[in-house]
Structure formats: structure tokens, C-alpha cells
NUPA-187529 format. One record per residue (C-alpha): residue number from 1; x, y, z. Coordinates in steps of 0.5 Angstrom, whole numbers. Example, Ala and Ser with C-alpha at 12.3 -4.5 7.8 and 13.67 -1.06 7.14 Angstrom:
residues 2
   n     u     v     w
   1    25    -9    16
   2    27    -2    14
end
This chain:
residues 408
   n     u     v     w
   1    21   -37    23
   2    17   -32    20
   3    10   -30    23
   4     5   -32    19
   5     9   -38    17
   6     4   -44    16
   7    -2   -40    13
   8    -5   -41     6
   9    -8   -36     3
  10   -11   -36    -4
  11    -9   -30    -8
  12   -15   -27   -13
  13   -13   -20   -14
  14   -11   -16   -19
  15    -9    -9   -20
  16    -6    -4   -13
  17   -10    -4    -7
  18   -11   -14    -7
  19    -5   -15    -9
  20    -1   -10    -4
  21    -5   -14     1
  22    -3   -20    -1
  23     5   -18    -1
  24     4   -16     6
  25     2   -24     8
  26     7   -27     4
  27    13   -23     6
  28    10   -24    14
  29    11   -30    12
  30     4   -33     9
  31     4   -39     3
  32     0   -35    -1
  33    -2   -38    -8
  34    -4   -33   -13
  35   -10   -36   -17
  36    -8   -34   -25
  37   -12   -35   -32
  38    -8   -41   -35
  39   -10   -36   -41
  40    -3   -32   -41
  41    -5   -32   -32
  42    -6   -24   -30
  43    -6   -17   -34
  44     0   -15   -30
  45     5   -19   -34
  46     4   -15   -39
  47     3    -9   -37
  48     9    -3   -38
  49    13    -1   -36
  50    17    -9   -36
  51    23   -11   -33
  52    28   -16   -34
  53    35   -18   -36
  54    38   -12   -39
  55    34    -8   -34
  56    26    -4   -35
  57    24     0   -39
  58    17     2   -42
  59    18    -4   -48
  60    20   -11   -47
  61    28   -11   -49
  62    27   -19   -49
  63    23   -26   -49
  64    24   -26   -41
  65    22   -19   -39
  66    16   -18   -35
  67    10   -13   -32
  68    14    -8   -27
  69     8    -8   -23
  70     8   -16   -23
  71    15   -17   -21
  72    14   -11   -15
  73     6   -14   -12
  74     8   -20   -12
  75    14   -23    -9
  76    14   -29    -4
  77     7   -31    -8
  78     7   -38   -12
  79     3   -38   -18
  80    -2   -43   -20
  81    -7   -44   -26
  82   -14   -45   -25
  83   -20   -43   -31
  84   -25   -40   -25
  85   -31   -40   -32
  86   -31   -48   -33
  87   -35   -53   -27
  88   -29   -57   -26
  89   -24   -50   -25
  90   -30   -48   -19
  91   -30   -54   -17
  92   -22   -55   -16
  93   -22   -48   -13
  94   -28   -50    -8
  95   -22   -57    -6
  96   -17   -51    -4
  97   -21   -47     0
  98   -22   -54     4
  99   -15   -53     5
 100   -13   -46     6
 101   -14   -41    12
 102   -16   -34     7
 103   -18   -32     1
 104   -17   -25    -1
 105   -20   -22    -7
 106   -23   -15   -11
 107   -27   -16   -16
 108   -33   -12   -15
 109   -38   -14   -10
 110   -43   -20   -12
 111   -37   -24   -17
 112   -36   -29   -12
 113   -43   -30   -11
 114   -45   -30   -19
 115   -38   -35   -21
 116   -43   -39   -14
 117   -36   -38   -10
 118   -39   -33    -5
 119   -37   -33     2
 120   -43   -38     4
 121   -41   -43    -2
 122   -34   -42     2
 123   -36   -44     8
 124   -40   -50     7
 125   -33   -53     4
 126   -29   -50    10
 127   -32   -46    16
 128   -25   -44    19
 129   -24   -41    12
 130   -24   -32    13
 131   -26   -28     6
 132   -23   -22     5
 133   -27   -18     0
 134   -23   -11    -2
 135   -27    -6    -6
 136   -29     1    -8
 137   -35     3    -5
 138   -35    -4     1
 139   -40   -10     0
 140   -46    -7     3
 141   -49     1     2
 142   -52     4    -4
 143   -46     6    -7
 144   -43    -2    -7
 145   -44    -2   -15
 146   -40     3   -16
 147   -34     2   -20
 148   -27     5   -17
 149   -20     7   -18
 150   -15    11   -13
 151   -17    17   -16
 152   -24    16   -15
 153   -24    15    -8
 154   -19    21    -6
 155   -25    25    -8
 156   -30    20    -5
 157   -27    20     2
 158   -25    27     1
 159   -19    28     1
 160   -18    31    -6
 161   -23    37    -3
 162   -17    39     2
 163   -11    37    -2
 164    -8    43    -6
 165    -8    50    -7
 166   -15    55    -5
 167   -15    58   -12
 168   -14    52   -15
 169   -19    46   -17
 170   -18    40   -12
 171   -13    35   -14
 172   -10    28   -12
 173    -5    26    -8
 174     1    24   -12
 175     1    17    -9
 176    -3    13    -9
 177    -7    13    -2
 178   -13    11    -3
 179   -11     5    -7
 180    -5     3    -2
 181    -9     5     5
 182   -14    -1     4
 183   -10    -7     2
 184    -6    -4    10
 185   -13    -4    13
 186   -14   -12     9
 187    -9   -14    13
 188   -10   -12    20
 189   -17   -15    19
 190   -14   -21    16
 191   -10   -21    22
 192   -15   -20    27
 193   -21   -25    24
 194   -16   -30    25
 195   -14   -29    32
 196   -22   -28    33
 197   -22   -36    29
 198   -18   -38    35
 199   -23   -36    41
 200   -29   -39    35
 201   -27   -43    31
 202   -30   -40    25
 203   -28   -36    20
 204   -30   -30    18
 205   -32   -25    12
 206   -28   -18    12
 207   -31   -13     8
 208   -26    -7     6
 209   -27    -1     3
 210   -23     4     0
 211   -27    10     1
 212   -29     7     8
 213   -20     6     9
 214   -19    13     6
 215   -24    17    10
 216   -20    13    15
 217   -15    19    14
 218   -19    24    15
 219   -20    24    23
 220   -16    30    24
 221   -19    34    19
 222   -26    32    22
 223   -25    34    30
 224   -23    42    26
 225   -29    40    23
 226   -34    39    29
 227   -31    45    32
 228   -33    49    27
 229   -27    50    22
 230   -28    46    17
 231   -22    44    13
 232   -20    47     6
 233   -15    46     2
 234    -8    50     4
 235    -3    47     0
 236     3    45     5
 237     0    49    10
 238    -4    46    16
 239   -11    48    19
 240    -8    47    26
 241    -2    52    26
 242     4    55    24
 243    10    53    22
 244     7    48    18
 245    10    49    11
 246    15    47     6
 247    20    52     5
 248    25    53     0
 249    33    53     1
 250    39    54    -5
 251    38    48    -8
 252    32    45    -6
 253    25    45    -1
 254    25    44     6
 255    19    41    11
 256    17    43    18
 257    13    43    23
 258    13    47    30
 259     6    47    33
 260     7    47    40
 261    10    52    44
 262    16    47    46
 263    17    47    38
 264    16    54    36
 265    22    56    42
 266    27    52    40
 267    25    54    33
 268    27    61    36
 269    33    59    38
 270    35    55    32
 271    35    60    27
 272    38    66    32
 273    31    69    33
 274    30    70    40
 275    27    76    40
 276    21    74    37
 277    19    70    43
 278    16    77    46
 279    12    78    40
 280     4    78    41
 281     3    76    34
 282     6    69    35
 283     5    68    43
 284     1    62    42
 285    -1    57    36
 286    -8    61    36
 287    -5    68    34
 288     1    64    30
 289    -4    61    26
 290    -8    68    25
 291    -1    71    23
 292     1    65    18
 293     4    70    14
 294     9    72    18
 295    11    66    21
 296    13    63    14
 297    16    69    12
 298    21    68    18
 299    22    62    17
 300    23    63     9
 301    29    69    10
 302    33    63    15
 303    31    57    10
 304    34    61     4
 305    40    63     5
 306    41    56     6
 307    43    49     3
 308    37    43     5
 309    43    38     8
 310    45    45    13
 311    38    47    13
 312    36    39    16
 313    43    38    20
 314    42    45    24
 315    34    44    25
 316    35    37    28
 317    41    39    33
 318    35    44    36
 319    30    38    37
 320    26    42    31
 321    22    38    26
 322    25    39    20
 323    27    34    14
 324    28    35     6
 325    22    34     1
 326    26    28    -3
 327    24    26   -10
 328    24    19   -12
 329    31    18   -15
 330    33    21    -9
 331    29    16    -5
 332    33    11    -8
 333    39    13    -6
 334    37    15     1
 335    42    12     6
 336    37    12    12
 337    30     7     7
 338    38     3     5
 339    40     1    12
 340    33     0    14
 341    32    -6     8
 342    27    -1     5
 343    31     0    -2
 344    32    -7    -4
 345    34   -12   -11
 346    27   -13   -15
 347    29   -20   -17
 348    27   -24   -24
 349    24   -31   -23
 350    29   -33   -28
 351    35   -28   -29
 352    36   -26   -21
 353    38   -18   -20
 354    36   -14   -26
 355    41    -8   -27
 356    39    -2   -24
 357    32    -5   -22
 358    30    -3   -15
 359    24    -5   -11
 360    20    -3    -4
 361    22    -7     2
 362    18    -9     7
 363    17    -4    12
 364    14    -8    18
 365    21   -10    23
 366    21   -16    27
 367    28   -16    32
 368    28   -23    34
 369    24   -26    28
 370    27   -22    21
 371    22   -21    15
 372    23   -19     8
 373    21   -20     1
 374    26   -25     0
 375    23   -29    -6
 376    21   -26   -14
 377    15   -26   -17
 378    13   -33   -20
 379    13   -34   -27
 380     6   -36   -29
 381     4   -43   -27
 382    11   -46   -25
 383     8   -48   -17
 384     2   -52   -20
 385     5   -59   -19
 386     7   -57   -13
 387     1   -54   -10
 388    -4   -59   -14
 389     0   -65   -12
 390     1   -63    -4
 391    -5   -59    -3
 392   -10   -64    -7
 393    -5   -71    -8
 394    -6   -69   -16
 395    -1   -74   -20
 396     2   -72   -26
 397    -2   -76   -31
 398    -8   -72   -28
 399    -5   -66   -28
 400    -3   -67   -35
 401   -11   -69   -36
 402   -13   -62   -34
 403    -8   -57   -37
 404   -11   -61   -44
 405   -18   -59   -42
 406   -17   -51   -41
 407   -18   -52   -34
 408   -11   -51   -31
end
């Protein structure tokens, strides 16, 4: 029994930040039914890079690969075909709603409402029913037209402003922050509308913004601020202290953290420096912000001299925060994200595990009730009977009659 088992969510989203969201439910357990264009379903299918039987690759090396991105977002989802542009596709959409619990979009804010789909129109079919909505600047405020993508709104929400170096210009977080925080902020909205429908027995339309998500990120920076030190870029450094860097070993880069004073003694210990803990410049985490300089220097001539693995091993035995900067392949092959279920097998609809392919696993643990990321992407339309049949009692012949017509 997953937790979410018996919800129905209707899935129209595309690109990053919808269907992250969407994966989350379905992997929680949720029946979610992704909603696809019957003319080629979404975009994503054919979007490099692809993968398929003989692995991926930025082209197709055969008639059964599919879009990466599509085989990552949207495992345990099921697919259906419906034209949203024809009466008689609006008008089956509106027949689902009536049974399901949650519709979770990102078109840009007022599509819903011109395709005559808005939450209102929702309502009236099923009152229980909760919208999600997941946009770049919100549903409501001056800038709600604006169109977005992830680096649009890492400098919006201000997080360009205080990532990189100061000499240099603002630039992006290497992930994709912004676009994956939102659907994370969705999901716990979702959550909450629904425990509110069970004190109510309405729904709900809960309105997600990435900008409003990633200034979410900011809160640490913003209470410097309102003491009067306003946030700059830093590079690896941290306006709250030092040590707080990334250092470089023989053979690649080390992170670490020590800010309280607890931390900054046992760093001492650590690294056979004892005789700093007398120093004035380093008395407090004031001073050892003031004397950053000197700080990161110490802890560089000891990180230096030695391997990331020793580094890590020998920081960790003393209770000092400390880990290795991991590239992607490395992360692949982490032994840690392996045992905890977060590097798994991406499967094809079709063929199964695809050699070398890897996803992400699902990164919410349950003890007692286990949950995972057990089921592939669907290939385009394979649940229409299905869902169809079981949600509206369409039969064959009628199902056969509507495909004819463009509708599904």
C-alpha cells in the first residue's frame, strides 16, 4: 500500500517543474493519467537526448527509442490521448474531472480559462475536485504574463544575484533550482489542499509560482539582510562565516563547514592546529569572518597535501562537516545514493532496462510502506481503453469512433 494509493490526478503538464510534480504523486502512489495530444502525444517523446534498447544517445539509434526526459518524468504515469481543441475533447476532459481528485497544469496563467477549462468550469463538474496551477511568475500580480524558464526565474528570485564570483557577472545555478523547487512546493500544496478537503469537502485551486518557490530559497540570505549586510556573490563562501569553502586536494575538491565554535575546535583538532585556538583573529565567528582569508588558507596547506577519500575519512572521524564535490558520473557510481534506492534502472515501456541508462530514484522514505519508482514511462495512448473504459464506461466501438474523429 503506497500512500496516495486510490488518488486520481489528471496530468497536463510539460516541460520540468509540471511533470516533476506529477512524478512525485505517481511514485507516492497516486493514478495519474497523463493527458497527451493524439497527434504524436507531447514534445518530450522526441526531444534529445533518447534512449532505448541499445542504450542513449543525442540521436535515435532505433524505431523504439524515446525522449530521456520523457522516460525520466514520467514513470508510474499512464498515458491517454485527448485533442483539448475539439468540443468533444473538452467535453470528455470535463467527464474525467468528475472522477478524479487533482489536475495538475503549467500552461501559462489564463489557458485554462480561454480552452473554457478554467477552475470554475472544473468546479461545476466536480466540487471535490483541487487544481494545481505551476507558473513562472503565479496566477495573480503584474507580472503573471511573463513567460519563463529555470534561468528566468534564478535571476528573478535572486538567486543569480548572489551565485558566483564578485569580480565576475551573476550566473545560474548549474541545476536546475528553480524549475525543480516549484514542482517540490506542488506537491505539498496538493498535499495540504487535500487534507483541507476532508475537513471541507471542497477543493481547491492552489496556485504555484517559481519565482515565489525560489525566493523561498533566499530566507537565510534575506535575515543578513535585515541586519544590514546585504548578500553578494561570494563564489563557495558563505556570508555567515568561515570556514565555509570548497578546498582543493591531490586529486580533486573538498567542501567544508565549520561555523560554530564546537565545529572550528574540533576542525583544530583535526587538522593538528591546536595552537590556533588562542589566536584573536579566529576567537569568534565574527573575527573568523573578518580573517576569511586566513582561515581558508589553513585549512587549504592541510586539505593539499592530501587525497578527497583521506580528506573526507579523516574530517568525519572528528565530527567536522566535510564531503567530496561529486561529479555526475561520480554520482552514478556513489555507493551511499546506491543503497538508499536513489540510482536505479530507467526502464523502456517496451524493452525494459536500457544498457548503461540510469534514472533518479525517489528521494521520499517510507519505513513501514516502501515506495518507489517502479513502473516506466508509458508509450503514447497504450491506457485509453483503460481509463476510458473504467473511469467513463466507453466501450470499444465508441473508443474506435472517437480516435476516427481526431478526438482521442
Amino acid at each position: 500500500m503506497k500512500p496516495l494509493a486510490g488518488l486520481v490526478v489528471l496530468d497536463l503538464t510539460r516541460f520540468l517543474a509540471g511533470p516533476y510534480s506529477t512524478l512525485l504523486l505517481g511514485g507516492l502512489g497516486a493514478e495519474v493519467i497523463k493527458v497527451e495530444p493524439p497527434d504524436g502525444g507531447e514534445f518530450a517523446r522526441y526531444r534529445p537526448p533518447f534512449a532505448g534498447p541499445k542504450g542513449a544517445g543525442l540521436t535515435r539509434q532505433s524505431e523504439d527509442d524515446m525522449g530521456l526526459s520523457l522516460l525520466h518524468r514520467s514513470r508510474n504515469k499512464k498515458s491517454i490521448t485527448l485533442n483539448l481543441r475539439r468540443p468533444e475533447g473538452k467535453e470528455l476532459f470535463l467527464q474525467l474531472c468528475a472522477k478524479a481528485d487533482v489536475v495538475v497544469e503549467n500552461y501559462a496563467p489564463g489557458t485554462l480559462e480561454r480552452m473554457g477549462l478554467g477552475f470554475s468550469a472544473l468546479q461545476s463538474h466536480n466540487p471535490r475536485l483541487i487544481l494545481c496551477s505551476i507558473s513562472g511568475f503565479g496566477q495573480q500580480g503584474p507580472h503573471r504574463e511573463w513567460r519563463a524558464y529555470d534561468p528566468i526565474i534564478q535571476a528573478a528570485s535572486g538567486i543569480a544575484s548572489v551565485t558566483g564570483y564578485p569580480d565576475r557577472p551573476p550566473v545560474r545555478c548549474g541545476a536546475a533550482v528553480s524549475d525543480t523547487t516549484a514542482p517540490l512546493v506542488a506537491v505539498i500544496g496538493i498535499l495540504s489542499a487535500l487534507q483541507l478537503r476532508e475537513k471541507t469537502g471542497q477543493g481547491e485551486w492552489v496556485d504555484i509560482s517559481m519565482q515565489d518557490s525560489s525566493f523561498f530559497l533566499l530566507a537565510e540570505l534575506m535575515e543578513f539582510l535585515a541586519a544590514g549586510e546585504i548578500p553578494e556573490r561570494m563564489g563557495n563562501r558563505h556570508v555567515g562565516g568561515a570556514p565555509f569553502n570548497v578546498y582543493q586536494a591531490t586529486d580533486g575538491y573538498v567542501s567544508l563547514c565549520a561555523l560554530t565554535q564546537t565545529e572550528w575546535q574540533k576542525l583544530l583538532v583535526a587538522i593538528g592546529r591546536e595552537d590556533l585556538a588562542q589566536d584573536p583573529r579566529f576567537a569568534s565567528i565574527l573575527k573568523r569572518r573578518e580573517h576569511r582569508e586566513d582561515v581558508d588558507a589553513v585549512v587549504q596547506q592541510w586539505i593539499g597535501q592530501r587525497t578527497v577519500a583521506e580528506a573526507v575519512h579523516h574530517l568525519q572521524k572528528h565530527q567536522v562537516p566535510a564531503g567530496p564535490v561529486l561529479s555526475p558520473p561520480e554520482l552514478l557510481a556513489d555507493e551511499h545514493l546506491t543503497a538508499r534506492g536513489m540510482v536505479v534502472d530507467l526502464l523502456h515501456p517496451i524493452h525494459g532496462p536500457m544498457p548503461g541508462v540510469k534514472g533518479i530514484g525517489m528521494p521520499i522514505k517510507f519505513l513501514q510502506h516502501p515506495v518507489a519508482f517502479d513502473q516506466p514511462a508509458p508509450a503514447l495512448g497504450v491506457h485509453n481503453e483503460e481509463i476510458y473504459g473504467r473511469l467513463l464506461g466507453l466501450d470499444g466501438a465508441q473508443l474506435r469512433a472517437l480516435k476516427e474523429q481526431g478526438v482521442i
